[in-house]
N, C-alpha and C positions, 0 to 999 in steps of 0.2 A: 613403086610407091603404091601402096592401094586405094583404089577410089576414094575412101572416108577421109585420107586426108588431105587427098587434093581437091575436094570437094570442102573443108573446112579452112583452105587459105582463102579459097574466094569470098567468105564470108566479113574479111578484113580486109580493108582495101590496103596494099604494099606487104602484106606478109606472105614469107613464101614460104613453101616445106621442099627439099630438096633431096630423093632418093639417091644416096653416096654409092656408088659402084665399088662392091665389095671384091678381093680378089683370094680366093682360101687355096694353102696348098697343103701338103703334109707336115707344114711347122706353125701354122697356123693361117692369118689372111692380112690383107693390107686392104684399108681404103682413106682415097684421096679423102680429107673432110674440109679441103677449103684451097679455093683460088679466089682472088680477089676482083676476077671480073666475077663471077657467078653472082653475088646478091645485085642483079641489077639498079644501075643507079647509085650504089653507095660508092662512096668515095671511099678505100682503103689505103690511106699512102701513109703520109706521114709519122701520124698519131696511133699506131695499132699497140692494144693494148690485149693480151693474151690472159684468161683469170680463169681460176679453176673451181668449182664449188663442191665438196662436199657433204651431203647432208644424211641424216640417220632416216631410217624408216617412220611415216608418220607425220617428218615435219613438213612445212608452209613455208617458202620463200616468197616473198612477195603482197602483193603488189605492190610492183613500182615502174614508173613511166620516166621519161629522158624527156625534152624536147629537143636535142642536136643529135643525141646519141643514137646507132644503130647496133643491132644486138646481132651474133651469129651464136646460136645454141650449137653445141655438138655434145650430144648425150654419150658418154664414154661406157658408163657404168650401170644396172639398173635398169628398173621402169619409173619413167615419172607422170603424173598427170598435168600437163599444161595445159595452161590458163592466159588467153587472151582479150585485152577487152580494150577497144578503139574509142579514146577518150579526146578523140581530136574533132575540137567543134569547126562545123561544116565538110566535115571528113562524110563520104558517102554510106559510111558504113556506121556513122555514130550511135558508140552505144553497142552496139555486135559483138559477142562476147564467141569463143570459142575453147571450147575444153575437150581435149584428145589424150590418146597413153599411145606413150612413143615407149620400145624399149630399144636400149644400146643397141639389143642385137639385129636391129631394123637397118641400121645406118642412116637414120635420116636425119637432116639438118634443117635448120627452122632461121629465120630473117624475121627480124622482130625490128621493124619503120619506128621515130620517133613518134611519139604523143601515144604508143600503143603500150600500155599496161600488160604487166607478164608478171609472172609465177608457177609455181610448178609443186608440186603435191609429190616427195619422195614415197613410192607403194613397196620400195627395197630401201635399203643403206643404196646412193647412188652419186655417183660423180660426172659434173658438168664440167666440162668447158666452152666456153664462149669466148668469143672475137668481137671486139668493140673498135670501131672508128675513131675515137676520141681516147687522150688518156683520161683517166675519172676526174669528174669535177661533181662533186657534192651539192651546187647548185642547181645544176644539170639535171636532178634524180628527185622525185617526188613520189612520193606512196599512195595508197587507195587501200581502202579495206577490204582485205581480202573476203570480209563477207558481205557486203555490204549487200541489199536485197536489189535494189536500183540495179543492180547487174546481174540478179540472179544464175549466178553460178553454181553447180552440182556441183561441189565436189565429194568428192570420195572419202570423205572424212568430215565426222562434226568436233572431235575435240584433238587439234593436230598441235603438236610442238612448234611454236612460233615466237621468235625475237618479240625483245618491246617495241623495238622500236617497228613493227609488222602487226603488233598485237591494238597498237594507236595511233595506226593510217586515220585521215577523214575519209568520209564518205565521200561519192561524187558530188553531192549537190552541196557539201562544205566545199569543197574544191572551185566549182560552179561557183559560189555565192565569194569564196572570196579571188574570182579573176585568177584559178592558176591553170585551169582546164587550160592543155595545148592547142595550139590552130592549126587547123590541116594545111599544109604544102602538099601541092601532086607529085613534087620533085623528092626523091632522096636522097638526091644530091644535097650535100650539108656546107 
């Protein structure tokens, strides 16, 4: 993994970046991208739900925060820009935003804690998979504007292809003012 992005999980407290051990031969390569002790702390048993994304060059997924749910990124396809931003009040890192470009062909996997806001900025046509602890529950899932300035995020695009319902996140201090900002737990345990 390169210094830059293990130097940008510590910026969030509970997110981790995870270099996946690639193995290439003459038909191509194999790599491991998930055992369920690795994202330490999360509970994987029951409830795993497996989802694949999609998306075209240009567009915005995101943001959007869990307060139970734990997130495991595995960039399959593509380069993406993610976006992380620690919306967990009295979370040590409140407010910490971090934006990196992972490409597939890195292998690396990303641990995305509840109350942490995520997104990711497709720079190809690319395809995600991710590993969730919970099966979806729609209550569970809230948005944040992905430009919001309070978070000052770079991203690599000013006018990106974004859902409506991504296009009319609130801002944090809508979120803040009406009581749905998540509260930090140290535990990941869910």
């Amino acid at each position: 993994m390169s210094l830059n992005i293990a130097q940008f999980a510590r910026k969030i407290h509970g997110v981790e970046f995870r270099q996946c051990r690639t193995f290439p031969d003459n038909r191509g390569s194999f790599t491991e991208v998930f055992r369920s002790e690795w994202p330490g702390g999360v509970h994987y048993g029951d409830e795993i739900q497996l989802n694949l994304s999609r998306s075209v060059k240009g567009s915005i997924r995101g943001l959007h925060f869990h307060h139970r749910q734990s997130d495991w990124w595995i960039p399959v396809s593509g380069t993406l820009q993610i976006v992380l931003a620690d919306l967990r009040v009295n979370s040590p890192t409140f407010m910490n935003t971090v934006a990196v470009k992972i490409c597939s062909s890195e292998s690396i996997c990303l641990l995305i804690p509840p109350g942490v806001a995520h997104g990711f900025l497709a720079l190809d046509d690319i395809s995600l998979i991710y590993a969730v602890n919970r099966y979806y529950d729609g209550g569970d899932e809230q948005g944040v504007a992905w430009n919001d300035p309070a978070l000052n995020i770079q991203w690599d695009i000013s006018d990106p292809v974004l859902s409506d319902r991504d296009m009319n996140n609130p801002s944090v201090k809508d979120l803040q003012i009406g009581g749905l900002l998540p509260e930090f737990r140290d535990s990941r345990i869910l």
